[in-house]
DSSP file (Angstrom, degrees, kcal/mol; ACC not computed):
  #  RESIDUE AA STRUCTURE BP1 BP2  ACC     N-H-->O    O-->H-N    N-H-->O    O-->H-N    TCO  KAPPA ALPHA  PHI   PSI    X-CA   Y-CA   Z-CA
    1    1 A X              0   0    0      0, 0.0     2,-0.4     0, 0.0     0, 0.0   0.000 360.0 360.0 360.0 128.8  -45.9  -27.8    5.4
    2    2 A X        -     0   0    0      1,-0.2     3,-0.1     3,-0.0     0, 0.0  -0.571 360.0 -97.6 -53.4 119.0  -43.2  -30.5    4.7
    3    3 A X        -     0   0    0     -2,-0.4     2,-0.3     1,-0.1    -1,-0.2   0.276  46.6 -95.3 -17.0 144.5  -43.6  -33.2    2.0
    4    4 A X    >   -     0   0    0      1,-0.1     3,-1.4     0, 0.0     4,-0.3  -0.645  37.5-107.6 -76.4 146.1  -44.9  -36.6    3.0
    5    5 A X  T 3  S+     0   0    0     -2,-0.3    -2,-0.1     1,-0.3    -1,-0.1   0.522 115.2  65.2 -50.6 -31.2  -42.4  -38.8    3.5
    6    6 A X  T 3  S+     0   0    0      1,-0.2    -1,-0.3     3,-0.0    -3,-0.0   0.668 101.2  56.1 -54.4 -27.4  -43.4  -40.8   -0.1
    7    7 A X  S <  S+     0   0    0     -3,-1.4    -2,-0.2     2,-0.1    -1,-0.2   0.601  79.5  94.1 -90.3 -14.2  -42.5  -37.8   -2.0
    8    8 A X        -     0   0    0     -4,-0.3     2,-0.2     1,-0.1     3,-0.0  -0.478  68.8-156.1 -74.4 148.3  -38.6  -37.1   -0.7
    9    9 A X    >>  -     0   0    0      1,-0.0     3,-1.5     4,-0.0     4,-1.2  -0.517  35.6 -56.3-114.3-166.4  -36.8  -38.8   -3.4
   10   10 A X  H >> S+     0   0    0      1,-0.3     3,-3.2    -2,-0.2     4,-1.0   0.759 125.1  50.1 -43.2 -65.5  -33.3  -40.4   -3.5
   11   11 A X  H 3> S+     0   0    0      1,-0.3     4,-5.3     2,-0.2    -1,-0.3   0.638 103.1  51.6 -17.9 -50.7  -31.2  -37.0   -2.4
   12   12 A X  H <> S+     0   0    0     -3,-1.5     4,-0.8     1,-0.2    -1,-0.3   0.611 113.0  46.8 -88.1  -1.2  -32.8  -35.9    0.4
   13   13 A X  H <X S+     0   0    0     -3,-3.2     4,-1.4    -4,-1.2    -1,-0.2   0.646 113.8  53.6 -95.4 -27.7  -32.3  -39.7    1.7
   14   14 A X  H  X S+     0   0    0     -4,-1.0     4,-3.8     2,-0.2    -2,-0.2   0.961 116.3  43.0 -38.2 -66.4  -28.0  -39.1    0.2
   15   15 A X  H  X S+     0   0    0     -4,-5.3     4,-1.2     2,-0.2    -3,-0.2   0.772 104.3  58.1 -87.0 -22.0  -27.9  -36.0    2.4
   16   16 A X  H >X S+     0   0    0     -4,-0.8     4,-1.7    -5,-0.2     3,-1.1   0.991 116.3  33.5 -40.4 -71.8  -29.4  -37.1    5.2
   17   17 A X  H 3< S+     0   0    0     -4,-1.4    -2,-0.2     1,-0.3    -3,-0.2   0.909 120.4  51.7 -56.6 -48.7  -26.8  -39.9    5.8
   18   18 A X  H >X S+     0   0    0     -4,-3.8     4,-1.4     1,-0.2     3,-1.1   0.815 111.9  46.3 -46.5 -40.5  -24.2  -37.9    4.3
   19   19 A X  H <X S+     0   0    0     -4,-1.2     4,-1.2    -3,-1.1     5,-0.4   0.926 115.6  44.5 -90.5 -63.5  -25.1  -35.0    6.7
   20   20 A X  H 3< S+     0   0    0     -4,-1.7    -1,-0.4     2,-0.2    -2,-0.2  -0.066 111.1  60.6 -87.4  33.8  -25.3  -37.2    9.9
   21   21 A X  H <> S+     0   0    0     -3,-1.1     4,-0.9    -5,-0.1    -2,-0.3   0.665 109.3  40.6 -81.8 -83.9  -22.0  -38.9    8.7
   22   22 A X  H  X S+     0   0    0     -4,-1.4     4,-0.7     1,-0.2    -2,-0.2   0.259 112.3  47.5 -53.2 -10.5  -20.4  -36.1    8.8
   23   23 A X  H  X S+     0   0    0     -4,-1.2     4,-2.7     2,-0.2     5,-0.3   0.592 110.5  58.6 -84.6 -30.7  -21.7  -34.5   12.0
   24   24 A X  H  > S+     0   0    0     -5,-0.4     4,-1.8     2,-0.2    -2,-0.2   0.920 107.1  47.6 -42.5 -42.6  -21.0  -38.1   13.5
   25   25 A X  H  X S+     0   0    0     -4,-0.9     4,-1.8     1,-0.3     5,-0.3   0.945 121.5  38.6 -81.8 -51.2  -16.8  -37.6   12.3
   26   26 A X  H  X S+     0   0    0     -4,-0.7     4,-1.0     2,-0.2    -1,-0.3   0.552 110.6  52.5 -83.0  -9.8  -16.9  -34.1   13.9
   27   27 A X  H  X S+     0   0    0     -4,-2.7     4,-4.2    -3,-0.2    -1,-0.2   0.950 120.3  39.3-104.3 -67.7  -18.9  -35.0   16.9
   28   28 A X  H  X S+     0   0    0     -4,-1.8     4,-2.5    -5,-0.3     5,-0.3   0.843 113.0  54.0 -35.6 -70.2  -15.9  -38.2   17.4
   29   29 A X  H >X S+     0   0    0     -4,-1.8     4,-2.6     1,-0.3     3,-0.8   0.946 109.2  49.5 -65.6 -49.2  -12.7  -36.0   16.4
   30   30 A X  H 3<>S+     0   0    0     -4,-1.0     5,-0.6    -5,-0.3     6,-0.4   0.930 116.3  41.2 -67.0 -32.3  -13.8  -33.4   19.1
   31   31 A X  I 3<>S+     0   0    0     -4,-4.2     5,-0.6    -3,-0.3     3,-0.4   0.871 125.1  37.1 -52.9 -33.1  -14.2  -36.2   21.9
   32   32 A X  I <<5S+     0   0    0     -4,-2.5    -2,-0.2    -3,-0.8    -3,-0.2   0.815 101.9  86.7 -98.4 -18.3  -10.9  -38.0   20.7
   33   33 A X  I  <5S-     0   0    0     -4,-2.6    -1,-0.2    -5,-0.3    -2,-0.1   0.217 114.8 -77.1 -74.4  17.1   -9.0  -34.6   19.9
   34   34 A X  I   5S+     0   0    0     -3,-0.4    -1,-0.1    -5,-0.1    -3,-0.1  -0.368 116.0  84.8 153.9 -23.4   -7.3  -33.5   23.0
   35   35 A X  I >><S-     0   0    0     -5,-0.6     4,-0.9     1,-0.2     3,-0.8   0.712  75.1-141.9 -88.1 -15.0  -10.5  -32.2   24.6
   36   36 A X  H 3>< -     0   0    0     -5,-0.6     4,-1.4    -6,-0.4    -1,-0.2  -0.387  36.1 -76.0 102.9 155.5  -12.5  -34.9   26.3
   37   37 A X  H 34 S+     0   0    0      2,-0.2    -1,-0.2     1,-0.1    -6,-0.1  -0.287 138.7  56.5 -90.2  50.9  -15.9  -35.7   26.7
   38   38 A X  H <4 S+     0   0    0     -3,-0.8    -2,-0.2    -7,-0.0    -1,-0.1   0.184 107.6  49.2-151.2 -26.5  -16.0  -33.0   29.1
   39   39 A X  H >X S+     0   0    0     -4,-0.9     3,-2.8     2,-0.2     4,-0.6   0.925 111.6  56.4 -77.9-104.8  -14.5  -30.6   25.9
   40   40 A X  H 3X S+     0   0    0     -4,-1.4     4,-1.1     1,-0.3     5,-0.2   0.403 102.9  46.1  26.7 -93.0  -17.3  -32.2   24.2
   41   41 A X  H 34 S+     0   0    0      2,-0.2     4,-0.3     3,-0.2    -1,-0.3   0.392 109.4  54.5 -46.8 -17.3  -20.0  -31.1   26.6
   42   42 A X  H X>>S+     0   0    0     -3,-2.8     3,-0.9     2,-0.2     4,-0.9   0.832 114.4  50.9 -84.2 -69.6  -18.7  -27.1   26.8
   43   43 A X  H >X5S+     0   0    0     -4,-0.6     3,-2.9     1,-0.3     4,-1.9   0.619 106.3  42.7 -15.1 -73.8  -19.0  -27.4   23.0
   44   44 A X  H 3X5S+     0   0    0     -4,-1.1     4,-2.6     1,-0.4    -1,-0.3   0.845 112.9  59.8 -97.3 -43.1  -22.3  -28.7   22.5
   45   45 A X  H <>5S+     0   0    0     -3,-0.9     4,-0.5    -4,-0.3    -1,-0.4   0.672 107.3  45.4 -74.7  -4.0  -23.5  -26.1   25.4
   46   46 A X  H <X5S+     0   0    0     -3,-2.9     4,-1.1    -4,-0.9    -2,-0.3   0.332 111.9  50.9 -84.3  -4.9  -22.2  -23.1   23.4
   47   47 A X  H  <<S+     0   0    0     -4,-1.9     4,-0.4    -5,-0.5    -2,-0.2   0.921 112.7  52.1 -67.9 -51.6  -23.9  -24.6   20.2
   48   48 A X  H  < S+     0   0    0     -4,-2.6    -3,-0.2     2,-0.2    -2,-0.1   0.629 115.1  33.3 -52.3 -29.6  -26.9  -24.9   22.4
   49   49 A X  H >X S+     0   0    0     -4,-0.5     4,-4.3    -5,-0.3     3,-2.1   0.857 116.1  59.8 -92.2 -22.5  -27.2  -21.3   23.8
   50   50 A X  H 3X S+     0   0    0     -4,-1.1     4,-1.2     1,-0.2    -2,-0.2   0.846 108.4  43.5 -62.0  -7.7  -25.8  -19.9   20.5
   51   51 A X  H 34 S+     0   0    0     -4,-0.4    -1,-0.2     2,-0.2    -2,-0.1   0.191 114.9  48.2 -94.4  15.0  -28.7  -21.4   19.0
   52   52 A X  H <> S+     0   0    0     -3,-2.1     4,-4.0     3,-0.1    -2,-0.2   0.462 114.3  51.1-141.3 -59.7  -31.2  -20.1   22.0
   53   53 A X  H  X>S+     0   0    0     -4,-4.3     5,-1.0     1,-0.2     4,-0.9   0.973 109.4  48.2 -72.4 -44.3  -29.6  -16.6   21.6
   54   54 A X  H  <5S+     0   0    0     -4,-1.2     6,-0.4    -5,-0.3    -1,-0.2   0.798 118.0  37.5 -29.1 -49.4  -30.1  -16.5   17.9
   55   55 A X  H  4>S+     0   0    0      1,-0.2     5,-0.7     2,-0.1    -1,-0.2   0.953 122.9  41.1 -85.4 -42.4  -33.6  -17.5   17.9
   56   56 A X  H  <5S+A   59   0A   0     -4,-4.0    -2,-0.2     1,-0.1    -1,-0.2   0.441 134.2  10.4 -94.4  19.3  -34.8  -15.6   21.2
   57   57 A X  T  X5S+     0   0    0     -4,-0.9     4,-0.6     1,-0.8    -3,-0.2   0.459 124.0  37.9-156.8 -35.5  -33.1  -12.6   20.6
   58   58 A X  T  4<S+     0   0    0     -5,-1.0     2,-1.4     2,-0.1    -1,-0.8  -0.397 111.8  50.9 -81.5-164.8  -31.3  -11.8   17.1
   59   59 A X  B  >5S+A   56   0A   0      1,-0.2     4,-3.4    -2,-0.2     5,-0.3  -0.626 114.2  44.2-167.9 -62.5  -33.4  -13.1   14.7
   60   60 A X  H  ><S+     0   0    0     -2,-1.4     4,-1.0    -5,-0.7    -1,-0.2   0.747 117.2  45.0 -67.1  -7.9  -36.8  -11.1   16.3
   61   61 A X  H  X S+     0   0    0     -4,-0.6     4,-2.0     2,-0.2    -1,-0.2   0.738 113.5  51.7-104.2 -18.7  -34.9   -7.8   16.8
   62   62 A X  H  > S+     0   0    0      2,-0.2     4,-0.7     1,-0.2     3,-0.3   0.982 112.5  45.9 -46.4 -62.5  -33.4   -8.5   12.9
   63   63 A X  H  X S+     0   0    0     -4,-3.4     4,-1.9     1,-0.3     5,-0.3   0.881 113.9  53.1 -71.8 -42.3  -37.3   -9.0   12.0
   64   64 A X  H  X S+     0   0    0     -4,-1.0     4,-2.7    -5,-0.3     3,-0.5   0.855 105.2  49.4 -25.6 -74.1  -37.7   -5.8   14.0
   65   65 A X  H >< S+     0   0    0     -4,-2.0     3,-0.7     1,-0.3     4,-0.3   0.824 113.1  50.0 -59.5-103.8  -35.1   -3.6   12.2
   66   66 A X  H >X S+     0   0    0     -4,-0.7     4,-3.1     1,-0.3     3,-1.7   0.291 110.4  43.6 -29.1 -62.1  -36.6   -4.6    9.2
   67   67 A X  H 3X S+     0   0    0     -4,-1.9     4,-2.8    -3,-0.5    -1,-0.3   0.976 113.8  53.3 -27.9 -76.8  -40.4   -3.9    9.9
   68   68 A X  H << S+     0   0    0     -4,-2.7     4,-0.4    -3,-0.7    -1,-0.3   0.574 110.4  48.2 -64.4  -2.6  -39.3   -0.8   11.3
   69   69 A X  H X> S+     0   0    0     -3,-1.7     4,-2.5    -4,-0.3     3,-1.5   0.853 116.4  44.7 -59.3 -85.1  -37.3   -0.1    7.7
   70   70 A X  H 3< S+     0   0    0     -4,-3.1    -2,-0.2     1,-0.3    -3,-0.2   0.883 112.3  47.7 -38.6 -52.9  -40.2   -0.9    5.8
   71   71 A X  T 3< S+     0   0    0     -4,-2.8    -1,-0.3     1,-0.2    -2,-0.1   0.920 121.5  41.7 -69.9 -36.8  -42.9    1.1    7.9
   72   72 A X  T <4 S+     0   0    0     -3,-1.5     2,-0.3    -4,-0.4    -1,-0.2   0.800 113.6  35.8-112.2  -6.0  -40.7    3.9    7.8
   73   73 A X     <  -     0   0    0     -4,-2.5     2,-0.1     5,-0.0     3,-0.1  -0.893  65.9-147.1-110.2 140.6  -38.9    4.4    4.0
   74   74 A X    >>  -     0   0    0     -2,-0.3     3,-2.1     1,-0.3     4,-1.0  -0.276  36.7 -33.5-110.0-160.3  -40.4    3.7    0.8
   75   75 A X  T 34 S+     0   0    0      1,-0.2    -1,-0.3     2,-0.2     0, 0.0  -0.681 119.3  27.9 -75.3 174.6  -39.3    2.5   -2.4
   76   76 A X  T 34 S+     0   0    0     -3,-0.1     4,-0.3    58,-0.1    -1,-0.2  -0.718 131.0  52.8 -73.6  27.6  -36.3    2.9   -4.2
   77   77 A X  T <> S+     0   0    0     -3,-2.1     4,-1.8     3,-0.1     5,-0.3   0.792  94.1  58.6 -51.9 -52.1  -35.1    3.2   -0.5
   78   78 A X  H  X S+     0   0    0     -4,-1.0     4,-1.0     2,-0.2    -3,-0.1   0.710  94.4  52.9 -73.6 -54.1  -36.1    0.9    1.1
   79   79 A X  H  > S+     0   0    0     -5,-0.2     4,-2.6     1,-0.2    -1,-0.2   0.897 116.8  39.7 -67.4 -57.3  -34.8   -2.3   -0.3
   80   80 A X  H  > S+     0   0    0     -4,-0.3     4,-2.4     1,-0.2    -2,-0.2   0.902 107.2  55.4 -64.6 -27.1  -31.2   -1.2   -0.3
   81   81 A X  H  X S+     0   0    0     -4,-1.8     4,-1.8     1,-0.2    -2,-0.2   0.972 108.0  54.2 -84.6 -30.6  -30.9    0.5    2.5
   82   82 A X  H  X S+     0   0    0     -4,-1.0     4,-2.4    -5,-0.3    -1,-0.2   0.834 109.0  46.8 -23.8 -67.7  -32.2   -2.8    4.2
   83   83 A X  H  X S+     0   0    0     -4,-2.6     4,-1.2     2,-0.1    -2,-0.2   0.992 110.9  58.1 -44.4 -67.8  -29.3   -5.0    2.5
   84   84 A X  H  X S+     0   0    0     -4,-2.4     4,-1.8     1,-0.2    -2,-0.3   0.774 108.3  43.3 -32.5 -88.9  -27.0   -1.9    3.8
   85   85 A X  H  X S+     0   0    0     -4,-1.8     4,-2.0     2,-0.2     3,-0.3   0.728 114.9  48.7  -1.5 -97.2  -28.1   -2.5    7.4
   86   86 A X  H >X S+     0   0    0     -4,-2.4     4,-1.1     1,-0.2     3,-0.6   0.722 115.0  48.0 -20.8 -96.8  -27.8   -6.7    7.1
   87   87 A X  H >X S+     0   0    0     -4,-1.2     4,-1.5     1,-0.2     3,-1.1   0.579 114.1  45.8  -6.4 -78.8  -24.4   -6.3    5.6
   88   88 A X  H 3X S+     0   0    0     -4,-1.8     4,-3.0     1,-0.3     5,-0.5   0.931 117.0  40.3 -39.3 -74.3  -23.3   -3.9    8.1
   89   89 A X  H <X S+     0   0    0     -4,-2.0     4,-1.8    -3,-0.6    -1,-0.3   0.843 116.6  50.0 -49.8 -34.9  -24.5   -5.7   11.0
   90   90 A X  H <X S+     0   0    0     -4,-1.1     4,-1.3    -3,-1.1    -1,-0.2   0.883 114.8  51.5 -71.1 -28.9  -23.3   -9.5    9.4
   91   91 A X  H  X S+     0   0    0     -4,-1.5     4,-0.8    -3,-0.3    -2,-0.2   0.749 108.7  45.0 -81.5 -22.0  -20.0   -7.8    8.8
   92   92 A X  H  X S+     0   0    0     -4,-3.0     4,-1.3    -5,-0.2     3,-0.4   0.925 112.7  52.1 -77.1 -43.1  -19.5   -6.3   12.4
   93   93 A X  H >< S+     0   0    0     -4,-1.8     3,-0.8    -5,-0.5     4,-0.4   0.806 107.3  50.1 -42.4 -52.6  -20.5   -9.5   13.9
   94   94 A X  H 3< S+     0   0    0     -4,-1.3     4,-0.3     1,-0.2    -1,-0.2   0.759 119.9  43.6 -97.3 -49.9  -17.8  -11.5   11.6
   95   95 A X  H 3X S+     0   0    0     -4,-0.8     4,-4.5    -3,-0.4     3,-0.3   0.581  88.1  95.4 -97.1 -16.7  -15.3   -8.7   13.0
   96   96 A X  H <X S+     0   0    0     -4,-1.3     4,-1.7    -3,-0.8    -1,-0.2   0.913  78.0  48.4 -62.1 -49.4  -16.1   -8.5   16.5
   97   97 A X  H  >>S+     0   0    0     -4,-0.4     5,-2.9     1,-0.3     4,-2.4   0.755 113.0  54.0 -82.5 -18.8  -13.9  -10.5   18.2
   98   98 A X  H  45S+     0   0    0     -3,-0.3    -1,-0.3    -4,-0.3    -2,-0.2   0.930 109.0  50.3 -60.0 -70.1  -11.0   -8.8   16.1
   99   99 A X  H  <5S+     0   0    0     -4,-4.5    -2,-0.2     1,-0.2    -1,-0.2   0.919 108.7  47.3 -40.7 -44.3  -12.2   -5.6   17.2
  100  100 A X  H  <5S-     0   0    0     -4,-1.7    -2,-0.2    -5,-0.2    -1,-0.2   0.979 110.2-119.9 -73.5 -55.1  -12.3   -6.5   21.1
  101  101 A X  T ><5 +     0   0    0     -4,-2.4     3,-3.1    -5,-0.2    -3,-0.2   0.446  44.5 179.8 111.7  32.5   -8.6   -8.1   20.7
  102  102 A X  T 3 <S+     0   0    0     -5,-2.9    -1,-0.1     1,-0.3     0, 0.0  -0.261  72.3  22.1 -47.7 160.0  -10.1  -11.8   21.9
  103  103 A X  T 3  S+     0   0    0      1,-0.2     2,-0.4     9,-0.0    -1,-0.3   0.346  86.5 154.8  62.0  -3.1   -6.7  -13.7   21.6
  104  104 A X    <   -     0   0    0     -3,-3.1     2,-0.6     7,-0.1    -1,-0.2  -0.464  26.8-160.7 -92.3 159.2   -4.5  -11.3   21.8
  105  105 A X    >   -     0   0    0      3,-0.4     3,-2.9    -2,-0.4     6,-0.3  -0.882  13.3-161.1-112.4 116.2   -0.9  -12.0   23.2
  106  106 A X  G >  S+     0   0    0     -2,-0.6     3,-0.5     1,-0.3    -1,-0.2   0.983 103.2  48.0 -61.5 -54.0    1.6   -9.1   24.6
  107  107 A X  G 3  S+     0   0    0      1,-0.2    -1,-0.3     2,-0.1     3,-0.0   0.397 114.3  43.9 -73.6  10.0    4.3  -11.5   24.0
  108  108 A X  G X>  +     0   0    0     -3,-2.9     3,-2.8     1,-0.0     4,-0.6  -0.500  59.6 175.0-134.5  80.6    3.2  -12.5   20.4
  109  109 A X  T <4 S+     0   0    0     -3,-0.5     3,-0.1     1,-0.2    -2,-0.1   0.663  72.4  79.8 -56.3  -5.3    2.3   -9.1   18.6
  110  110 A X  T 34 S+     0   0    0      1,-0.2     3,-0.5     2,-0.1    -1,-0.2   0.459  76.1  69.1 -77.8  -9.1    1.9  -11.3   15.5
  111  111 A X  T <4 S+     0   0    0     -3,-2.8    -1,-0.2     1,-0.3     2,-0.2   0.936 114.0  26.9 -76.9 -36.3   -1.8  -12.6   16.5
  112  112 A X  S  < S+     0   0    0     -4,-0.6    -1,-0.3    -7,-0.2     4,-0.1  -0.545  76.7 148.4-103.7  55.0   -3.3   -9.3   15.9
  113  113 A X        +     0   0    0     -3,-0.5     2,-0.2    -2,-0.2    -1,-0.1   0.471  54.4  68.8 -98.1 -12.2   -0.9   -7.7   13.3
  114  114 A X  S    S-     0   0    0      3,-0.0     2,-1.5     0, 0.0     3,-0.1  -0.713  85.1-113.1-106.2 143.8   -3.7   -5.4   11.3
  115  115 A X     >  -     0   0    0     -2,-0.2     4,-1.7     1,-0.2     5,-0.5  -0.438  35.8-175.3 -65.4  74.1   -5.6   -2.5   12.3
  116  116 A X  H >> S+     0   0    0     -2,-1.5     3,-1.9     1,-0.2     4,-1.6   0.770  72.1  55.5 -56.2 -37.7   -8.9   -3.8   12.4
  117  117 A X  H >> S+     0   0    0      1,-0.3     4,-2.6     2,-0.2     3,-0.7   0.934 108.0  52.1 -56.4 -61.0  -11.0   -0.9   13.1
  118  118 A X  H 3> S+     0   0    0      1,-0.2     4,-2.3     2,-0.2    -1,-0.3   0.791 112.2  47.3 -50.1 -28.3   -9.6    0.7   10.3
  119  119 A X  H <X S+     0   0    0     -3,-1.9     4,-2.3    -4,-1.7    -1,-0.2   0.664 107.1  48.0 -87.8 -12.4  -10.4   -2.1    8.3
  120  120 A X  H <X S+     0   0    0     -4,-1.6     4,-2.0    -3,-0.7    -1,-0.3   0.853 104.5  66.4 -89.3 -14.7  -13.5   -2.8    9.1
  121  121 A X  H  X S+     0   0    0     -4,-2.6     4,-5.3     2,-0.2    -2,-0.2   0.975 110.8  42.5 -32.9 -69.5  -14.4    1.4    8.6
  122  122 A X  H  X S+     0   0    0     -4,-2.3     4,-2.6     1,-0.2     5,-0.4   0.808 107.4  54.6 -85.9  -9.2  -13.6    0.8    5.1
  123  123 A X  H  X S+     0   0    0     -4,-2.3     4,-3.3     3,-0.2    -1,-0.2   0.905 119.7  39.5 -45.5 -49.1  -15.4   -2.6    4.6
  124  124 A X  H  X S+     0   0    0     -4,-2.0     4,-3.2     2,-0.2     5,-0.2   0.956 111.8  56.0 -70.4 -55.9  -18.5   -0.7    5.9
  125  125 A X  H  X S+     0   0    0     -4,-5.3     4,-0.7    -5,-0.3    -1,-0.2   0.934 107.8  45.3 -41.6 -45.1  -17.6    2.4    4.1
  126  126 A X  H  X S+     0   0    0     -4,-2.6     4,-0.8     1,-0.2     3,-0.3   0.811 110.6  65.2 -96.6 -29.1  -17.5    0.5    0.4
  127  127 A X  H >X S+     0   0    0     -4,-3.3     4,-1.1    -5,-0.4     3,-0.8   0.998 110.1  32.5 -23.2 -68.7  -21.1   -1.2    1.8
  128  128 A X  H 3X S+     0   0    0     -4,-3.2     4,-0.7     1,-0.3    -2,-0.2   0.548 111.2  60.8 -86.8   4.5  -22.8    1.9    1.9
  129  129 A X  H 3X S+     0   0    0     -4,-0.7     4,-2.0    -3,-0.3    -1,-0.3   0.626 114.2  41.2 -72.7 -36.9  -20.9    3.2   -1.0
  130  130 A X  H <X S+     0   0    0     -4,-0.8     4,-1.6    -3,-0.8    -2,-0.2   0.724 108.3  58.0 -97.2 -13.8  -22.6    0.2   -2.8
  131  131 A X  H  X S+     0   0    0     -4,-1.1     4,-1.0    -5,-0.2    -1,-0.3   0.905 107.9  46.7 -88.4 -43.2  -25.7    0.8   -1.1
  132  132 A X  H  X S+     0   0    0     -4,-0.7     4,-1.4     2,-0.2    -2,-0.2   0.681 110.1  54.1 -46.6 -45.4  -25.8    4.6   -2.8
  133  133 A X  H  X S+     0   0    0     -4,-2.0     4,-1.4     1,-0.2    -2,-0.2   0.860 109.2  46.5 -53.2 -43.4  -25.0    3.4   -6.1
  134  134 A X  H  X S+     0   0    0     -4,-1.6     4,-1.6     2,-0.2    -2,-0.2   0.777 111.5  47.7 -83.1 -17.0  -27.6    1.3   -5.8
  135  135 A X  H  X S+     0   0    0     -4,-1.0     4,-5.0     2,-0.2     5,-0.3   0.814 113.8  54.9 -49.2 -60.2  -30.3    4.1   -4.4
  136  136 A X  H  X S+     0   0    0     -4,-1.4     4,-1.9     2,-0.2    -2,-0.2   0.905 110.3  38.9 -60.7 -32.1  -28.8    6.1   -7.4
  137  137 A X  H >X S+     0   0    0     -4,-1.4     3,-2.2     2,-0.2     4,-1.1   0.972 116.3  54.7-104.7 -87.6  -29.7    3.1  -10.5
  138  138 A X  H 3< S+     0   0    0     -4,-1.6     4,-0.5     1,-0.3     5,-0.3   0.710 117.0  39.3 -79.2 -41.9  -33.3    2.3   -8.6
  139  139 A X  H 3X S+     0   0    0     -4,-5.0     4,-4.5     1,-0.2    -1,-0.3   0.972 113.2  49.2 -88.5  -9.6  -33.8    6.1   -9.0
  140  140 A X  H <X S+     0   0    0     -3,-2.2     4,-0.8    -4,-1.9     5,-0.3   0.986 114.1  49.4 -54.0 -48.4  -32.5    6.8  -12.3
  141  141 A X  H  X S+     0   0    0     -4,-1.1     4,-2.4     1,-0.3     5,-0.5   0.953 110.1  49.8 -53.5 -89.6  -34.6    3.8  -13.7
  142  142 A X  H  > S+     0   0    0     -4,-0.5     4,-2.0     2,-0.2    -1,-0.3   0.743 113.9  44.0 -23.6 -49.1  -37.5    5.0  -12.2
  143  143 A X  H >< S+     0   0    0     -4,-4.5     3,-3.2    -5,-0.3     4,-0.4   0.737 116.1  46.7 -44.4-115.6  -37.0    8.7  -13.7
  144  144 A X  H 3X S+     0   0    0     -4,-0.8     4,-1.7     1,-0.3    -2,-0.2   0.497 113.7  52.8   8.1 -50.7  -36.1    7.3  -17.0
  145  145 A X  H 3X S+     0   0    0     -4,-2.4     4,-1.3    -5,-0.3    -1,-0.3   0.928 112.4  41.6 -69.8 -43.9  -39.5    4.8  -16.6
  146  146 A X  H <X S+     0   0    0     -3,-3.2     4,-0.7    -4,-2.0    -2,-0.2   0.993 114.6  56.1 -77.0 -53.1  -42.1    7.7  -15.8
  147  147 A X  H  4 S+     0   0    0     -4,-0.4     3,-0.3     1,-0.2    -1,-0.2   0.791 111.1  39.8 -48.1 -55.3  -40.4    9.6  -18.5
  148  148 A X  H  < S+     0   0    0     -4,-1.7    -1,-0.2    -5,-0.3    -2,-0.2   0.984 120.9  42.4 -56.7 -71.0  -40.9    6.9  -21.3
  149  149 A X  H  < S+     0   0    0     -4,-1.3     2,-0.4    -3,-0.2    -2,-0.2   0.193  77.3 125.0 -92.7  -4.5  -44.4    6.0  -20.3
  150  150 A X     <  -     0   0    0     -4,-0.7     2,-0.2    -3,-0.3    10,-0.0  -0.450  64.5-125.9 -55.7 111.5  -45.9    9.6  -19.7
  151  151 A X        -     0   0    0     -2,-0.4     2,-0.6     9,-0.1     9,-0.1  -0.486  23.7-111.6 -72.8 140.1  -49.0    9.7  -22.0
  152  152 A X        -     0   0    0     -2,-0.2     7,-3.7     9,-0.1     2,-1.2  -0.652  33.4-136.6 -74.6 120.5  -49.0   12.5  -24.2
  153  153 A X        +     0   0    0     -2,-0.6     2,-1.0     5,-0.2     3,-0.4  -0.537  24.2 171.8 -84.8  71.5  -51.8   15.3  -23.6
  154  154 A X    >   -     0   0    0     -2,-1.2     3,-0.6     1,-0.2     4,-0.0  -0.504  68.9 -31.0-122.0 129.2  -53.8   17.0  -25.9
  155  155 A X  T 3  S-     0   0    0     -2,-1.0    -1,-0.2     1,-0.2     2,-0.1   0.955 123.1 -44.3  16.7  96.6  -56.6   19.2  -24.8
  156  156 A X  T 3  S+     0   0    0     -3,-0.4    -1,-0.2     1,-0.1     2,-0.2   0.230 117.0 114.9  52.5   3.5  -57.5   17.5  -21.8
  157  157 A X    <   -     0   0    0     -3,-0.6     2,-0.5    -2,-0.1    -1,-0.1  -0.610  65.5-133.2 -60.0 143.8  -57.3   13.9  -23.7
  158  158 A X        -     0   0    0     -5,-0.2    -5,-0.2    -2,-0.2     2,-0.1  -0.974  28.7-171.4-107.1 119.7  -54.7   11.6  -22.6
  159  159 A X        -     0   0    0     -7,-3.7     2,-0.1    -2,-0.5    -8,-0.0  -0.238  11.4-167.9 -91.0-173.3  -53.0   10.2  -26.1
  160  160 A X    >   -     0   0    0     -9,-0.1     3,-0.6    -2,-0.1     2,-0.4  -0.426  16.1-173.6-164.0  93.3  -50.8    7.6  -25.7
  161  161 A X  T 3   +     0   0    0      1,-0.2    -9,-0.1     2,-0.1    -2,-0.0  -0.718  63.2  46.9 -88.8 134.3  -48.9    7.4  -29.4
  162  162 A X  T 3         0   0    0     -2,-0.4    -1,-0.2     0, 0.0     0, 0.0  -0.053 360.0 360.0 130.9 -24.5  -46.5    4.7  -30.3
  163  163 A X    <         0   0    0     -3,-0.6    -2,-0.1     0, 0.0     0, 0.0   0.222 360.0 360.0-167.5 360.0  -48.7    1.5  -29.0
């Protein structure tokens, strides 16, 4: 639930006006910047379905992925491999339009001047690289923890010496 309205204090009343200040100057420069209220209006309708595709279709097959992570790996899996995924997927996103070659120009080979595939290969690669390490330190600790904490046996008594 959101705070009653007596409780926001001076900030959240700062950053509101700042906030809507600043959507106000960008709303104005894109009307007054070459495009028109007619520029204007394609905008604000790809703000509006990206904001309609996001909610009714990434965000619940994200919540999917995850569930279906969870239900099916258990710990010290689970949590990284999870991140791994997210990464992956925020990174591809980030990279598509490189990958497809949006924007490119035969007559200016300078727009697209990097191999993106390749680069995004190894972005992804040193992800799951990071993602292994981290699989590897969740299990060492976890060794290393049952090791420590293993009660000591002695005929069919459980000792536990030191504490």
């Amino acid at each position: 639930m959101s705070e009653p309205e007596s409780a926001r204090g001076a900030g959240f009343w700062i950053a509101l006006v700042v906030g809507w200040a600043v959507i106000a100057f960008g709303a104005l420069q894109l009307i007054g910047q070459k495009t028109g209220l007619s520029g204007a209006t394609q905008v604000a309708t790809w703000v509006v379905a990206g904001h309609a595709v996001h909610d009714l279709l990434i965000a619940p097959l994200v919540c999917l992925i995850g569930i279906g992570i969870a239900s099916l790996l258990a710990e010290p899996w689970r949590t990284p491999i999870r991140s791994g995924v997210i990464a992956s997927v925020l990174v591809v996103a980030v990279a598509y339009p490189a990958l497809r070659g949006y924007g490119r120009k035969p007559n200016n080979p300078t727009v697209h001047p990097h191999p993106y595939t390749t680069g995004v290969l190894t972005v992804l690669g040193v992800v799951w690289g990071l993602v292994a390490v981290w699989i590897a330190v969740r299990i060492v600790r976890a060794y290393a923890g049952t090791r420590r904490e293993r009660p000591r046996q002695v005929s069919g008594v459980h000792r536990n010496f030191g504490g």
